[in-house]
C-alpha positions, 0 to 999 in steps of 0.5 A: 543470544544478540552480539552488539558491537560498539566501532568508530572507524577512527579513535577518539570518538568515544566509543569505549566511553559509550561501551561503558555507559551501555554495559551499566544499563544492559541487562544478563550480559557477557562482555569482551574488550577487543581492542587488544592493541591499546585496551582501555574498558578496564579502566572504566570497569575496574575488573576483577581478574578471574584468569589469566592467560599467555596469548602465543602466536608465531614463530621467533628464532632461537640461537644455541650458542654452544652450537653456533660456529659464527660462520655467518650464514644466516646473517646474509640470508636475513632479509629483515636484519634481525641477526647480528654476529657478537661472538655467536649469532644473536637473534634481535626478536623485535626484528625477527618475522619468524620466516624460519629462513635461517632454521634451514640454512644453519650448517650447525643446527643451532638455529630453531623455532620457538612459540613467540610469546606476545600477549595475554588475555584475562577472564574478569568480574566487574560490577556489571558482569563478566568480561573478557580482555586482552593485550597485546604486547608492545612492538607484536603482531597478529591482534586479528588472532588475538581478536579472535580468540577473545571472541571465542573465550566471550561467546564460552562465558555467554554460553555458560552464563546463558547470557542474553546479550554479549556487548564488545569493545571493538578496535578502532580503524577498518583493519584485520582486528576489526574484520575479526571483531565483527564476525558473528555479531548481529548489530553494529553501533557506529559511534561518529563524531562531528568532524570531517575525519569522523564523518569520512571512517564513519563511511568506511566502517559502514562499508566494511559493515555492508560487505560481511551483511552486518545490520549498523545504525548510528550514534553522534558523539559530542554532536554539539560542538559542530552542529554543521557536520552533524547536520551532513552526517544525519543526511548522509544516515538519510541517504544510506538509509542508516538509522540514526539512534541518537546525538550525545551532547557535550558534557563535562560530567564525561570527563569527570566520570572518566576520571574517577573511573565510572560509568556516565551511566552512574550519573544524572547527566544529558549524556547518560540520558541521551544514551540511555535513549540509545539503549531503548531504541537498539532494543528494537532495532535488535528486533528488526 
């Protein structure tokens, strides 16, 4: 079974558009959107809901009113301001760490622990197999967990299915979702764009890539629209001896598939040919 991941290094490359356009021509495949913090896949995909799931992580405090005698206690020991005293102790969750701090201190035993509820997760058909997504609650932390169990839940359904390939969505950036996204996968796709930002994260995804051994080659996005920088970013992939797989031109079909909620794969379009010739070409780069 070959994992492709599809990163960018920064947003608004168009990778999920890329992901979309690939989950329309590749074949026995499960796929996973792990960009849980702002998941989109579903919007081109249109899925199905199968399943769906709580995603509990961590610690929030919980005030027994009945017990709580106002003393004040925990509202001092708060280093994060999370607590204030309206008659009884009150718990702000969208401050509260869960540090458990003020558990401890409570003379009274009002204050206890309870699972922080901040997300869900899905298992979904969509017209072009199966796939797994997430989404993280608004103002809520640990997305590299969620990541996680995400790609847990995708490798289960590929497992089951038999699936040949399994094609992810990952997160945008170089942090602890895309660190958590990556591991396991046998290619990464980086999707770049010709802009001086695009050519510096293409860099620091490419690093990231090289520090956990994972094979990377690249694509240029919308590389017509400064045939200078995509002129460095093809000499820079030289340099480093990463292989280029190709340059999608700009295309106003894009765009309007998007807003009908299709793949460009669905058109006949030179962006949807051009990343067809992608897919041939990872093909044998999944054989290298």
């Amino acid at each position: 079974m070959k994992e492709l991941i599809v990163l960018s290094g920064k947003g608004g490359t168009g990778k999920t558009t890329i992901v979309a356009a690939l989950a329309a021509l590749m074949p026995d495949k499960v796929m996973a959107d792990c960009d849980v913090d702002a998941a989109d896949l579903h919007l081109v995909l249109n899925p199905q809901i199968r399943e769906s799931h709580r995603f509990l992580s961590g610690i929030k405090a919980k005030v027994d009113e009945d017990a709580c005698n106002s003393c004040g206690k925990c509202l001092k020991a708060c280093h994060f301001k999370a607590i204030r005293i309206k008659r009884t102790a009150r718990i702000d969750e969208l401050a509260c760490e869960g540090c458990g701090v003020c558990i401890h201190i409570c003379p009274t035993k009002a204050i206890s622990a309870k699972e922080n509820d901040c997300g869900a997760w899905h298992i979904s058909d969509t017209s072009y197999g199966r796939i797994v997504h997430a989404q993280l609650d608004i103002g809520e932390e640990n997305s590299g967990k969620l990541v996680s169990l995400v790609k847990m839940q995708v490798r289960k359904q590929a497992e089951a299915q038999k699936a040949r390939y399994i094609l992810i969505d990952g997160p945008p950036g170089i942090g602890c979702p895309v660190i958590a996204s990556l591991s396991g996968t046998t290619l990464a796709l980086m999707v770049t764009e010709p802009t001086m930002s695009g050519l510096h994260d293409l860099k620091r995804i490419a690093g990231l890539t090289a520090h956990f051994k994972i094979p990377f080659c690249v694509c240029i996005n919308k590389y017509d629209l400064n045939p200078e920088i995509s002129g460095q970013i093809e000499t820079w992939c030289r340099e480093q001896h990463a292989n280029l797989l190709g340059k999608i031109p700009f295309d106003p079909l894009v765009v309007e598939s998007l807003v009908a909620g299709k793949s460009i794969s669905e058109y006949d379009s030179p962006a949807s040919d051009a990343i067809s010739a992608i897919w041939q070409k990872l093909q044998l780069a999944f054989k290298e």
